[in-house]
Backbone bond lengths (Angstrom), bond angles and torsions (degrees), N, CA, C in turn:
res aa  C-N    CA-C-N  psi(-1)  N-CA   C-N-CA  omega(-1)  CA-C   N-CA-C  phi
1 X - - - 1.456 - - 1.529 109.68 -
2 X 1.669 115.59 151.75 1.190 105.58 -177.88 1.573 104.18 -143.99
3 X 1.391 97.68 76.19 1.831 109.03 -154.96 2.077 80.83 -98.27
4 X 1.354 98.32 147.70 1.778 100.52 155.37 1.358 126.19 -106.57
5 X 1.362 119.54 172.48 1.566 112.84 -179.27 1.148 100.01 -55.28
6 X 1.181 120.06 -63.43 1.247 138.00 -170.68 1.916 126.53 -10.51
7 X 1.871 73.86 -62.10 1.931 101.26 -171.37 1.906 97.45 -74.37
8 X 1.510 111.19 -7.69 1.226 103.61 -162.58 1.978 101.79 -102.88
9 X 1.421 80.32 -14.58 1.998 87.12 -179.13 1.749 91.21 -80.23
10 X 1.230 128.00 -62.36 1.580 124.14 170.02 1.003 123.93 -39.36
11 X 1.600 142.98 -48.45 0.901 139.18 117.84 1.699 122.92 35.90
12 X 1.383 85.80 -105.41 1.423 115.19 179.43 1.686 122.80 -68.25
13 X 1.691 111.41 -21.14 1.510 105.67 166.27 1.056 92.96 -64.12
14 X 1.609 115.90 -62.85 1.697 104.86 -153.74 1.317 136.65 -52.15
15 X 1.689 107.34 -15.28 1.597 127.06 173.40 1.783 98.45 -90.42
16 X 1.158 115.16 -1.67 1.853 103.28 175.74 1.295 91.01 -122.62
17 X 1.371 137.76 -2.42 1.422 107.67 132.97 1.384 131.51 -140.88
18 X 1.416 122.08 57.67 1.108 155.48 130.53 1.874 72.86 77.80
19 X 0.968 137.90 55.80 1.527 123.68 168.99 1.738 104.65 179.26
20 X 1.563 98.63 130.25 1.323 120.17 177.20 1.532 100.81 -66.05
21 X 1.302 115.89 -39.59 1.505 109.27 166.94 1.372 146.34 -50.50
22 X 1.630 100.74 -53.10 1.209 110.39 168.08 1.623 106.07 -64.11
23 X 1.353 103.08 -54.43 1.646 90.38 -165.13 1.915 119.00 -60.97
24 X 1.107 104.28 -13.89 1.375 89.58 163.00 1.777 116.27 -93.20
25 X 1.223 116.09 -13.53 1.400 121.03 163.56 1.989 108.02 -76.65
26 X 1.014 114.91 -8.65 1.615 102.29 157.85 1.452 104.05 -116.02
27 X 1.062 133.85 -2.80 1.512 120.12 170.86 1.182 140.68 -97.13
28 X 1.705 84.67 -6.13 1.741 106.36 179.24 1.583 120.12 85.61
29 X 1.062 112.87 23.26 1.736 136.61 -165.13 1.384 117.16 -109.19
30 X 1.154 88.91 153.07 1.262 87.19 179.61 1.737 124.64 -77.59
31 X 1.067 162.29 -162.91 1.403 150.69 132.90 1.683 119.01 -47.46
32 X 1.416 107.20 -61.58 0.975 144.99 170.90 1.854 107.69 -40.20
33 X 1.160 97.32 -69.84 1.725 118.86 165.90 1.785 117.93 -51.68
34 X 1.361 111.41 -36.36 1.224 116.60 165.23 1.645 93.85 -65.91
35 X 1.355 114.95 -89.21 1.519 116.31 -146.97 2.060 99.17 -50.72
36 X 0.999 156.85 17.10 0.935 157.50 -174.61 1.342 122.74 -103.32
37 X 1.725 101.56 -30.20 1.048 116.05 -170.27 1.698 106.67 -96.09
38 X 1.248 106.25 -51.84 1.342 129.87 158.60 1.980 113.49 -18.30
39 X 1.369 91.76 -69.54 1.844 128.09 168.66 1.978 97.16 -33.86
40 X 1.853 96.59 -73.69 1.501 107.02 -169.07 1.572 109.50 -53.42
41 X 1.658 111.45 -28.97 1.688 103.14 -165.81 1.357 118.42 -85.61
42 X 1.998 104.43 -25.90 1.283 114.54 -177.62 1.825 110.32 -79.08
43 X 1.611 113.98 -1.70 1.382 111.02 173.95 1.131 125.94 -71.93
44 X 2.051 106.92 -17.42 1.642 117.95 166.24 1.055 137.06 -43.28
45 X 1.764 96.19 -23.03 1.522 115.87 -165.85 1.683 116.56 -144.56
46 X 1.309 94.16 155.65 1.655 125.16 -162.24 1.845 94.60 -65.45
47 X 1.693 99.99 -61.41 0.969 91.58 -167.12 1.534 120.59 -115.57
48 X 1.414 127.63 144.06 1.294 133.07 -136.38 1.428 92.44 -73.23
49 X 1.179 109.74 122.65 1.780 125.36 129.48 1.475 135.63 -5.52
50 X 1.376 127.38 -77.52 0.994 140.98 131.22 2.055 135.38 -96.18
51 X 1.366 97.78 -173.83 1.555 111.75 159.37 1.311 115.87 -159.81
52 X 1.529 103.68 155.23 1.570 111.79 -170.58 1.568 110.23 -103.59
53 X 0.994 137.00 100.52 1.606 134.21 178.21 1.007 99.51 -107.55
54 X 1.847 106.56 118.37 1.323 117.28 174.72 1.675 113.57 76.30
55 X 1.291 136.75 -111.75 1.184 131.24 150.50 1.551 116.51 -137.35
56 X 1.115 111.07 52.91 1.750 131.55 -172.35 1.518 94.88 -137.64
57 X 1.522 99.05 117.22 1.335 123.24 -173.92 1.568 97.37 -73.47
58 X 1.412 125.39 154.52 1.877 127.48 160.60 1.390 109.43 -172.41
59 X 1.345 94.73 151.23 1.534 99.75 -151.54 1.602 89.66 -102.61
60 X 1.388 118.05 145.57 1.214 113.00 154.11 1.008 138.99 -69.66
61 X 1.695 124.65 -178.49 1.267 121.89 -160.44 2.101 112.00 -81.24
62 X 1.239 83.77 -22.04 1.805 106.87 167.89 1.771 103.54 -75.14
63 X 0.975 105.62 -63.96 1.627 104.52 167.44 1.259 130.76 -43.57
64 X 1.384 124.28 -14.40 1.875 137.28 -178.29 1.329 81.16 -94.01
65 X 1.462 143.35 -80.03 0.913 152.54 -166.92 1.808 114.04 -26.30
66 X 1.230 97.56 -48.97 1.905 121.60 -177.10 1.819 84.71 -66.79
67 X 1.366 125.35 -54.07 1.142 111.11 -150.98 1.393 110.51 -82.88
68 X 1.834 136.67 -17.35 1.117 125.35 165.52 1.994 111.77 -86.06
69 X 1.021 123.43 14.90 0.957 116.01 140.75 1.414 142.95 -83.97
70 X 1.450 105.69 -31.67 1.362 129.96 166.22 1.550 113.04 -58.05
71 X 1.405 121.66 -31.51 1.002 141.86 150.64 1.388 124.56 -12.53
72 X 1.874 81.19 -75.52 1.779 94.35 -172.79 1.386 111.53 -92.06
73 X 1.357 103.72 0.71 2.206 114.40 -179.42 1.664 90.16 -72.00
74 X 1.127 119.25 -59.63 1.506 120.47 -160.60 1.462 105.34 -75.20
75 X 1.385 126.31 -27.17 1.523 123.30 176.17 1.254 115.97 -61.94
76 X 1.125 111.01 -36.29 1.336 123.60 -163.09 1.400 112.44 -109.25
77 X 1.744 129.31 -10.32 1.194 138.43 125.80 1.502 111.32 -29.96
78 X 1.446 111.20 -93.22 1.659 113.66 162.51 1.163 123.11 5.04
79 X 1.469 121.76 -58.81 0.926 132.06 -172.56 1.774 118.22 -51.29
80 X 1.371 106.45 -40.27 1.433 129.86 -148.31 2.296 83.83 -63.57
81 X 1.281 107.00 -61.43 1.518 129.04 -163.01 2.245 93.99 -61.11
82 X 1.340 91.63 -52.19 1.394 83.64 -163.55 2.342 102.79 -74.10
83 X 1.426 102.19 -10.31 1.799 88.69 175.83 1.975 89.54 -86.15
84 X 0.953 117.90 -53.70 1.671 123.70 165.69 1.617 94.18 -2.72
85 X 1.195 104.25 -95.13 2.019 133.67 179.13 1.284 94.75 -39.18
86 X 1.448 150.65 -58.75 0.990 135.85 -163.75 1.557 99.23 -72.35
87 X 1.218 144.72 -60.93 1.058 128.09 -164.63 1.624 114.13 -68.90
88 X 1.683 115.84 -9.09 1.470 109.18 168.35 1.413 101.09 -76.24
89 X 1.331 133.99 -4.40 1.060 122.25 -179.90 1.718 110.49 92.16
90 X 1.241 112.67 13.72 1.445 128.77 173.26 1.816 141.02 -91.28
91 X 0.792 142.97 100.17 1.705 123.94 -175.14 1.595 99.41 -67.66
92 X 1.205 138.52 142.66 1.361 120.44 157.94 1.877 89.30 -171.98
93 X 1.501 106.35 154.16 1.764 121.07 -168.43 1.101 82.23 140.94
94 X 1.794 89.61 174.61 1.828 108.03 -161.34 1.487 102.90 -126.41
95 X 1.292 115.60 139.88 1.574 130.01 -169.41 1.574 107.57 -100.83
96 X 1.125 134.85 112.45 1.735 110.25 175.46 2.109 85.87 -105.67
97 X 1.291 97.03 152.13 1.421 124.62 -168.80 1.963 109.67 -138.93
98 X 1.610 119.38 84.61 1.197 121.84 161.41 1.704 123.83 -56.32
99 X 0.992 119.37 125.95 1.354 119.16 -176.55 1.376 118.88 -123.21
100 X 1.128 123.66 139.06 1.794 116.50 -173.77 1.565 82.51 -88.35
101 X 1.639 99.76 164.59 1.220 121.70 -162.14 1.665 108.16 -56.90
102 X 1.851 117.15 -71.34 1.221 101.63 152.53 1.316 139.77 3.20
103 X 1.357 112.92 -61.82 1.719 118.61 -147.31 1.586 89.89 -87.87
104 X 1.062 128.14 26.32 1.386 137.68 -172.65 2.127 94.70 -77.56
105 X 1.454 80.30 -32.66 1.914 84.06 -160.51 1.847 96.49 -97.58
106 X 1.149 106.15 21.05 2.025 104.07 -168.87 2.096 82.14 -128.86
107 X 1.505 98.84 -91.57 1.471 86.79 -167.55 1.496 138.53 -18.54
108 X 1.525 123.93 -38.96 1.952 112.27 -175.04 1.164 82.49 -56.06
109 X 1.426 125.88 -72.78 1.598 131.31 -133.28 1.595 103.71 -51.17
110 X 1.813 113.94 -19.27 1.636 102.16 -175.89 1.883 106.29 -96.25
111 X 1.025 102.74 12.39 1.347 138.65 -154.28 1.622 106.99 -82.60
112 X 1.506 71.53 -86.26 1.618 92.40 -175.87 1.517 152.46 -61.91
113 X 1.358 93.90 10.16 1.672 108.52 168.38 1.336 95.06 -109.87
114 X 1.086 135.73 -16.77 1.469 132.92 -159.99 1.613 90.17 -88.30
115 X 1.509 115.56 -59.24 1.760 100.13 172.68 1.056 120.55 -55.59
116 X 1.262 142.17 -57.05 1.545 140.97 146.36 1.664 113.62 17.42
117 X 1.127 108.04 -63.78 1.579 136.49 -153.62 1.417 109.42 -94.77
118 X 1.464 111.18 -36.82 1.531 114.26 178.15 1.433 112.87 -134.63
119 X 1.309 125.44 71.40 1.541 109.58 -158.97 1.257 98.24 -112.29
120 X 1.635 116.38 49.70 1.277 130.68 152.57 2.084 103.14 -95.85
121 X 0.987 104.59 -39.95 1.491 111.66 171.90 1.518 119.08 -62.35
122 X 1.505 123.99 114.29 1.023 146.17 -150.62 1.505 84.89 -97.64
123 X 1.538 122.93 132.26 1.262 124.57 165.59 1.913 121.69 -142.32
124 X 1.672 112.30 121.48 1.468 122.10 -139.85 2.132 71.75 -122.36
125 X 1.361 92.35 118.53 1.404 131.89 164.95 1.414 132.28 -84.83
126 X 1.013 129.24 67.76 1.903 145.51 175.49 1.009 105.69 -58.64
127 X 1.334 140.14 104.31 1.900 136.08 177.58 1.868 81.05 -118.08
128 X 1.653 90.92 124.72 1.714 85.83 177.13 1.849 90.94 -155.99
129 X 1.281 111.90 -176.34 1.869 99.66 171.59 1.267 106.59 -93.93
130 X 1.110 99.01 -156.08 1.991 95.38 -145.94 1.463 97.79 -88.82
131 X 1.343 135.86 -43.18 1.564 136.46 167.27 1.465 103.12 -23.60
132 X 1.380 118.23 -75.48 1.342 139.38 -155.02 1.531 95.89 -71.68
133 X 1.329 129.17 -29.86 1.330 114.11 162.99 1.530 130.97 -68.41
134 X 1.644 101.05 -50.92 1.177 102.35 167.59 2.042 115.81 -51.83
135 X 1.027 106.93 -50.36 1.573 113.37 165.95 2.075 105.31 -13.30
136 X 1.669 88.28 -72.29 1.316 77.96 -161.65 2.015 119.47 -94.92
137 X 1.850 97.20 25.40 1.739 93.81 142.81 1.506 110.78 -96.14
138 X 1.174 115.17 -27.68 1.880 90.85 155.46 0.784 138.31 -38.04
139 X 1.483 121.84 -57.57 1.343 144.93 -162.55 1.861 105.35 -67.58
140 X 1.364 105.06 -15.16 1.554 116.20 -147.39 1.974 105.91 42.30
141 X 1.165 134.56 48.29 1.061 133.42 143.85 1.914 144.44 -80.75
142 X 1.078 90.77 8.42 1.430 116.48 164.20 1.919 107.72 -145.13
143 X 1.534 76.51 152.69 1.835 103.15 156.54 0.696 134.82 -32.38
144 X 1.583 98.69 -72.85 1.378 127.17 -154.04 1.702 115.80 -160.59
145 X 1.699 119.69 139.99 1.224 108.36 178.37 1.346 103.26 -131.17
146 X 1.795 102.29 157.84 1.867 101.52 172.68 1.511 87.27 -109.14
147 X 1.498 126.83 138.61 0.973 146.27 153.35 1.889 114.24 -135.28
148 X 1.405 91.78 153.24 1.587 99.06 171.70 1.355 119.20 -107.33
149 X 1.258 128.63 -21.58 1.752 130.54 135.94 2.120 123.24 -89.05
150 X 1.711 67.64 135.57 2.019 70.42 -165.32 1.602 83.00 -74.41
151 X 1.699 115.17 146.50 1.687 113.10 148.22 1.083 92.29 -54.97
152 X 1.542 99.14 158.01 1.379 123.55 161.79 1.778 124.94 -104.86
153 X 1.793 91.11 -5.70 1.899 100.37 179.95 1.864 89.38 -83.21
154 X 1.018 158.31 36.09 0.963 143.48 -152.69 1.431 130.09 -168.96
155 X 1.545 113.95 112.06 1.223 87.73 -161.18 1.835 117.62 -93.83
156 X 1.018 132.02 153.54 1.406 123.60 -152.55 1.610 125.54 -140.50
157 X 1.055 121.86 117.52 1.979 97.75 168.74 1.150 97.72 -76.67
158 X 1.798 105.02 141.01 1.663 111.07 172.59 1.531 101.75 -126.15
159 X 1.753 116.45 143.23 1.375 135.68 166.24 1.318 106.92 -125.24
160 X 1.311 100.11 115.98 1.434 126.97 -165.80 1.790 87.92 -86.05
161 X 1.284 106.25 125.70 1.626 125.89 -176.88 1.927 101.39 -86.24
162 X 1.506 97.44 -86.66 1.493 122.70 -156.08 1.512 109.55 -121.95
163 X 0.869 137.09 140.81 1.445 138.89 137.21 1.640 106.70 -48.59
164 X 2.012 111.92 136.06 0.987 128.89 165.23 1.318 113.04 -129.83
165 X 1.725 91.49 113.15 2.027 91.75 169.51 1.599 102.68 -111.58
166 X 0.925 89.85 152.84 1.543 127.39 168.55 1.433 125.33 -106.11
167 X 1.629 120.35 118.27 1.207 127.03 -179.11 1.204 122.36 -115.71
168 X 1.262 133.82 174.33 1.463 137.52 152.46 1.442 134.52 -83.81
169 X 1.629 98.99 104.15 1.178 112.19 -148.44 1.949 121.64 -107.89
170 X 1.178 121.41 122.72 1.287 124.84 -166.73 1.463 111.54 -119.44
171 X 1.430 115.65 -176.75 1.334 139.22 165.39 1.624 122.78 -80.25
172 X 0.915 105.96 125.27 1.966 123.60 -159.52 1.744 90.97 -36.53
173 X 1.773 119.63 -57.91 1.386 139.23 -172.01 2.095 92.33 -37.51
174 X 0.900 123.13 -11.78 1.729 109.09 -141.29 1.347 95.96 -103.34
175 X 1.295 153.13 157.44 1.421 162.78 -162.08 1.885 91.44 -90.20
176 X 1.268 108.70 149.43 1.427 124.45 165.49 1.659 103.54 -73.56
177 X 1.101 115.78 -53.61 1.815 97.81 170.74 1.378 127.45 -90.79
178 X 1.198 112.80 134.30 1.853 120.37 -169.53 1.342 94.81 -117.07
179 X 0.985 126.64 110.16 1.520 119.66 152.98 1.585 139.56 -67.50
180 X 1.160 126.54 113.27 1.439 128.10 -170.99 2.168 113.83 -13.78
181 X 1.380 104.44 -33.06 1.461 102.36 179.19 1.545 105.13 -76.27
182 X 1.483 111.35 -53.06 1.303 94.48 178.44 1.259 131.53 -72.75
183 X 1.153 116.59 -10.32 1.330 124.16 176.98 1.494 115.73 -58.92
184 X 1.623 111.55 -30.67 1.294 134.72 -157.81 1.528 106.86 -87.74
185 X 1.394 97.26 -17.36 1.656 99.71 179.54 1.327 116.70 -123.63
186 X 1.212 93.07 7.93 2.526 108.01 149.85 1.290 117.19 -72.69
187 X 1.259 119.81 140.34 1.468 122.30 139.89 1.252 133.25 -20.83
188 X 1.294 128.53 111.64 1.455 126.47 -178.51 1.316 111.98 -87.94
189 X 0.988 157.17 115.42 1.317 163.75 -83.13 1.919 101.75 -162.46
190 X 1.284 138.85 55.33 1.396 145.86 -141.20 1.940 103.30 -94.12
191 X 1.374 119.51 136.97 1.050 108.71 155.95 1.477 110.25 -87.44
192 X 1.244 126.94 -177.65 1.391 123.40 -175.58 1.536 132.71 -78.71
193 X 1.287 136.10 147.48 1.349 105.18 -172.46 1.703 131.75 -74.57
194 X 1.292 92.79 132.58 2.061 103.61 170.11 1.468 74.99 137.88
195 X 1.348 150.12 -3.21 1.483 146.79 -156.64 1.996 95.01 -95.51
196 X 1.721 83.53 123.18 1.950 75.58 174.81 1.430 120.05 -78.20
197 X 1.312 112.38 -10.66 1.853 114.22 169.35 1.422 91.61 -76.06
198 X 1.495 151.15 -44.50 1.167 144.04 -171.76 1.774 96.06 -54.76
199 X 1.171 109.90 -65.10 1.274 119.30 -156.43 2.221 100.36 -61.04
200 X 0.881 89.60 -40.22 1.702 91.08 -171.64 1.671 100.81 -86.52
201 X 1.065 128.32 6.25 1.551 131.15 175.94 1.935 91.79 -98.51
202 X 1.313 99.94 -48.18 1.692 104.10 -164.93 1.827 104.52 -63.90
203 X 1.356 98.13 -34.64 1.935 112.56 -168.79 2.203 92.35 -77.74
204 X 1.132 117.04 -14.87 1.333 119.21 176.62 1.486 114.85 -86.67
205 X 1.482 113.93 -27.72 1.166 122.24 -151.74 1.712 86.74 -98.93
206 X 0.951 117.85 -35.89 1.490 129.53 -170.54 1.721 116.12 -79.40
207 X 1.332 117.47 -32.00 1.362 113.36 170.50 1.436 103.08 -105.01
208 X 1.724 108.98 36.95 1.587 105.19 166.73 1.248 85.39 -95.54
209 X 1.039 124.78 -43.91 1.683 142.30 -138.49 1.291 112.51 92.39
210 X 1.842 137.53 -16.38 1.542 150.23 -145.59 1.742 89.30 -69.47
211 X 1.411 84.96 119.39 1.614 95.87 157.55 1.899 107.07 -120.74
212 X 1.791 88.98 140.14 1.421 96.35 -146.18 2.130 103.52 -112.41
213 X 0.516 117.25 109.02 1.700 113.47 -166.04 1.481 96.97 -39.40
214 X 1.710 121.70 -73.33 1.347 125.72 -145.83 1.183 120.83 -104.94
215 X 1.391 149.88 83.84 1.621 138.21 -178.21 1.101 111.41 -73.38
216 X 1.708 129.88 169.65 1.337 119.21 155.15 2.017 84.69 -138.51
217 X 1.569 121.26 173.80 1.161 114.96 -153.55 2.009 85.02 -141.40
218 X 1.298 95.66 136.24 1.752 86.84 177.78 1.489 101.04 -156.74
219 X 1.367 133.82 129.41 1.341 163.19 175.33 1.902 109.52 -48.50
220 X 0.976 106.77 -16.62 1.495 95.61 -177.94 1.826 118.82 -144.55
221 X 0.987 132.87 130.88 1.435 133.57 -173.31 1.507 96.18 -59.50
222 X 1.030 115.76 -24.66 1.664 104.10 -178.26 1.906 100.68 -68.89
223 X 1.191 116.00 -56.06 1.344 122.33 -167.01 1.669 96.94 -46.10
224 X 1.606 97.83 -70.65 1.572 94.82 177.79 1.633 129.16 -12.59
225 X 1.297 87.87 -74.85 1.353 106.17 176.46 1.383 123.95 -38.08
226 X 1.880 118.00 -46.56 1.551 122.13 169.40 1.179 100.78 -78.12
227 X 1.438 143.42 3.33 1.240 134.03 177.49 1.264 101.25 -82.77
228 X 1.382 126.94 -73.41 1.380 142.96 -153.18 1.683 91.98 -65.47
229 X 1.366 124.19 -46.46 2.088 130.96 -172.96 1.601 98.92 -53.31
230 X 1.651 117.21 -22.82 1.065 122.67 -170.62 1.315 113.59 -70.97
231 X 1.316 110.08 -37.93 1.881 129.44 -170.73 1.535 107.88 90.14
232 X 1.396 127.42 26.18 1.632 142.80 166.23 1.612 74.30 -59.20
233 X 1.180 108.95 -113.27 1.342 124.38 -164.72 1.563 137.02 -132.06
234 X 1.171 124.72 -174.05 1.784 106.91 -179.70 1.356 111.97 -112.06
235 X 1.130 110.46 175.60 1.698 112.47 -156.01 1.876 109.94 -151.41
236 X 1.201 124.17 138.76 1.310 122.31 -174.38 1.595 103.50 -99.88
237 X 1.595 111.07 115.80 2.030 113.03 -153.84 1.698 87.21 -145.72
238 X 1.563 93.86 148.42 1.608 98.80 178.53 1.704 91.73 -77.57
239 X 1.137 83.95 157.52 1.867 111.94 -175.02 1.601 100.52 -78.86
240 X 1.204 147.22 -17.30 0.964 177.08 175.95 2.112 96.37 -47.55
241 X 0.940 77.46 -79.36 1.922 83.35 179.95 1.450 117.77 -94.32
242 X 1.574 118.72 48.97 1.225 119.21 -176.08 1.663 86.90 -145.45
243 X 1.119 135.74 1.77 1.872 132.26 178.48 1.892 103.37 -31.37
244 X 1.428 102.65 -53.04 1.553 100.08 -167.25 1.844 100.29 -75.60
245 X 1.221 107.80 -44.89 1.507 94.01 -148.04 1.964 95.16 -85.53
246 X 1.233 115.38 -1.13 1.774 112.46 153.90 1.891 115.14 -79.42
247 X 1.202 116.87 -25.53 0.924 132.25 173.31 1.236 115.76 -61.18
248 X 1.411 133.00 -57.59 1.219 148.27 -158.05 1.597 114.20 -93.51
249 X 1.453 83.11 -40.77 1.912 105.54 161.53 1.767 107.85 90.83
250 X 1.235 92.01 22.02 1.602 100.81 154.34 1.826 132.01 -61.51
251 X 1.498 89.98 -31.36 1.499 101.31 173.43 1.269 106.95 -134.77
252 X 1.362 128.65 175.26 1.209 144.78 -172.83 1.657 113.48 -153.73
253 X 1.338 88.86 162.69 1.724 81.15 -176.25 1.941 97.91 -125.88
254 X 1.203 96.91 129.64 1.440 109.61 -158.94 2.191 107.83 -101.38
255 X 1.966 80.38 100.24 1.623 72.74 -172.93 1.554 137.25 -45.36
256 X 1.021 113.69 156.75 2.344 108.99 -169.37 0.951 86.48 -169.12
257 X 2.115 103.90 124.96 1.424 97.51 129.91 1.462 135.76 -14.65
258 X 2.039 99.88 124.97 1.699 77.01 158.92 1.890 108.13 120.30
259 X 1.704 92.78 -43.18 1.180 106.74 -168.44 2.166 100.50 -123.55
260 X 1.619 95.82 178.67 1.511 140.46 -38.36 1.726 111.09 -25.78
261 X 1.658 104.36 143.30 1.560 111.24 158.99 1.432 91.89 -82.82
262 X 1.344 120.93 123.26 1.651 126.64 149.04 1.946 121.14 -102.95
263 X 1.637 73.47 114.15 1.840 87.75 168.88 1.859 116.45 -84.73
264 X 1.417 101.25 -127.01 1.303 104.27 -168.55 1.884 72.65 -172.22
265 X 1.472 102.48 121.53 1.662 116.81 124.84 1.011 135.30 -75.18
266 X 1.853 120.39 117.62 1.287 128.77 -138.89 2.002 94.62 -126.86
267 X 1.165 115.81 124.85 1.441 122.09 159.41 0.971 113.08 -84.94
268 X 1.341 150.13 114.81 1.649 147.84 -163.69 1.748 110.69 -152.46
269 X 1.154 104.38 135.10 1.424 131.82 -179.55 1.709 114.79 -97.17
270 X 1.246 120.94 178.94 1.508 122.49 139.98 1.217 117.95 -83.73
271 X 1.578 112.74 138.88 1.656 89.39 174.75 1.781 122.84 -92.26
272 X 1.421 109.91 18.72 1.527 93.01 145.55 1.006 117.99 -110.39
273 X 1.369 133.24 14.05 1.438 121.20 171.94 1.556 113.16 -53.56
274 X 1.536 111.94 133.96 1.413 125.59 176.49 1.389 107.72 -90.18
275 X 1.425 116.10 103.55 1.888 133.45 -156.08 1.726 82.06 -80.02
276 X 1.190 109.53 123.80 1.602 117.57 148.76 1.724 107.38 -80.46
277 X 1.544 90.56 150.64 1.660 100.62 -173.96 1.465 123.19 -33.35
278 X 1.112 102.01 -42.51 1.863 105.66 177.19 1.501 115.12 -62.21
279 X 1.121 90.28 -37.94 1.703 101.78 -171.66 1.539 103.43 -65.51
280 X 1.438 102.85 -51.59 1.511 109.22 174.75 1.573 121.21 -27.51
281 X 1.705 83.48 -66.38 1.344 110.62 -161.92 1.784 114.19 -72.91
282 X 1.444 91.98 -12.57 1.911 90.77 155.77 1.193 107.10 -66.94
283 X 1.584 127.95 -48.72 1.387 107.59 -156.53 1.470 127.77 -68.65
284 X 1.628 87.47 -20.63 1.791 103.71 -165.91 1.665 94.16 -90.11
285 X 0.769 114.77 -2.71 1.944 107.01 163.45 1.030 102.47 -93.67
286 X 1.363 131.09 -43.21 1.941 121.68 -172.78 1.477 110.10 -69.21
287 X 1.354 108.43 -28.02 1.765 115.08 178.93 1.895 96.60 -74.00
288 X 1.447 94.30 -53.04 1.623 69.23 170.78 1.821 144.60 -123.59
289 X 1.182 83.70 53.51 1.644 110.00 158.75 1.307 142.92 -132.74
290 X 1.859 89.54 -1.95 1.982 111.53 -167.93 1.479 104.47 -54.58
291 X 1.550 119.80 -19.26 1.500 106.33 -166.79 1.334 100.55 -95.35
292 X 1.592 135.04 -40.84 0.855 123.87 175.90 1.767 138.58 -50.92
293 X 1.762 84.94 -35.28 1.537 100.65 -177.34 1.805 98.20 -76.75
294 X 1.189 128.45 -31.25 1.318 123.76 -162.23 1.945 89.06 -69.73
295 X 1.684 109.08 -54.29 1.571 90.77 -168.69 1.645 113.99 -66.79
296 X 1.120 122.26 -36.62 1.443 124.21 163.40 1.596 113.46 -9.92
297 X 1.567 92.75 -90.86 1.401 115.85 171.85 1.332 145.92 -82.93
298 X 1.291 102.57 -11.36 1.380 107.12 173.64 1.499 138.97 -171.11
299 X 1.533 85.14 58.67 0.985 119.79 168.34 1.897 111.83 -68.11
300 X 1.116 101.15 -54.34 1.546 91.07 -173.99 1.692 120.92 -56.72
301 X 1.541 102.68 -13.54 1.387 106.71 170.46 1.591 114.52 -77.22
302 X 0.925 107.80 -52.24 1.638 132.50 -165.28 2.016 101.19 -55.39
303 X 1.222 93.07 -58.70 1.496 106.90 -174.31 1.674 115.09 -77.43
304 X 1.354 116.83 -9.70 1.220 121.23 176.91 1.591 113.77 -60.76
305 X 1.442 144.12 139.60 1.029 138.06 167.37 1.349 129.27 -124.51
């Protein structure tokens, strides 16, 4: 056989994301340049790789097979550059890190001494919602993920970062006491569904018993946030991504039975993923700096009651 790394990294995007498109839109390729390569690797073999029905690409059952080997060709390729670096006396390889939208305001801070320290290590940042994260520890297309609900289809190493609470959260204009009736006849303020602030706002709302007339539904904690500053309505949001606008006193957090819900921000892997040194060597800095970085930064979350 006379397959290259190369045809075998194309390959394998295009089966992690089921599209000749995308994968040349993350690989920097052309369309054209994808299917070529695709063409050269499947000439190794007798029997086809994929098939196209209709215009929906799918790989065969011989083709899954090609792709967890390809798997361990390129892992263990990897390998070759990062023992290289170690004996120059270097850390250096690339980390990809999925993040639910939230964890937008948790990940740099666990981050950022670690680039500091190795800024030969290339590190590629996914902020997406939590479906689409979980998506890609299926896929094994990331590293590493921050989530605040572990899947449960999945099996995982988890490093518990931070405590995350979640409060009930309003517009500065709004009284510190809400009573369950009026509450019931506000705007419910929703992230979208598969969202774990959606899900832990809905599990709050439900062992109130509060039935609520009006929702409105919005895709991003940022929106939320100008929603609720607006005086639309109030919303149940980790305390976590609100530092400025409690500060400034745009928002407030409106005491309730019930609340803060406190989770856990979770760093989680597969647990057979085979960690190359960098990867490693993230974890063993977050294990030992998580306390420092938590009082650093966020403390005022943590200690809030």
């Amino acid at each position: 056989m006379n397959y290259t790394l190369h045809q075998l990294r194309v390959f394998l995007k295009v089966f992690e994301l089921q599209s000749i498109t995308k994968a040349s839109e993350e690989l920097f390729l052309t369309q054209p340049a994808v299917s070529i390569q695709l063409k050269k690797f499947q000439e190794q073999f007798k029997i086809p790789l994929t098939e196209t029905i209709g215009r929906q690409l799918f790989f065969t059952e011989f083709g899954k097979e090609v792709v967890e080997i390809c798997k361990n060709i390129l892992g263990e390729a990897d390998k070759f550059q990062s023992l290289t670096d170690q004996y120059n006396g270097l850390l250096t390889g690339k980390i990809n890190i999925s993040v639910v939208s939230t964890g937008k305001y948790v990940i740099p801070y666990f981050i950022q001494s670690f680039m500091k320290k190795y800024p030969q290590v290339e590190l590629k940042i996914d902020v997406s919602n939590k479906l689409k994260v979980v998506e890609s520890l299926e896929r094994n297309a990331t590293d590493f993920a921050l989530v605040s609900v572990i899947p449960d289809n999945l099996e995982l190493e988890i490093l518990q970062l931070m405590e995350n609470k979640l409060y009930l959260i309003g517009s500065a204009d709004l009284s510190d006491k809400i009573t369950t009736k009026k509450l019931s006849k506000m705007n419910m303020i929703f992230r979208e569904q598969g969202s774990a602030t959606r899900l832990a706002m809905e599990e709050f709302l439900e062992k109130r018993k509060l039935k609520y007339e009006k929702s409105i539904e919005l895709v991003s904690n940022e929106a939320v946030k100008q929603t609720v500053n607006a005086g639309i309505g109030v919303s149940v949001m980790p305390l976590i991504g609100l530092k400025n606008e409690l500060a400034n006193g745009s928002l407030k957090v409106i005491p309730m039975r019930g609340l803060p819900i406190v989770t856990n921000w979770n760093f989680v892997y597969n647990k057979n993923k085979n960690l190359l040194p960098a990867s490693a060597a993230l974890i063993q800095h977050i294990n030992e700096h998580r306390e420092e970085i938590i009082d650093k930064y966020f403390s005022w979350a943590i200690d809030k009651r």
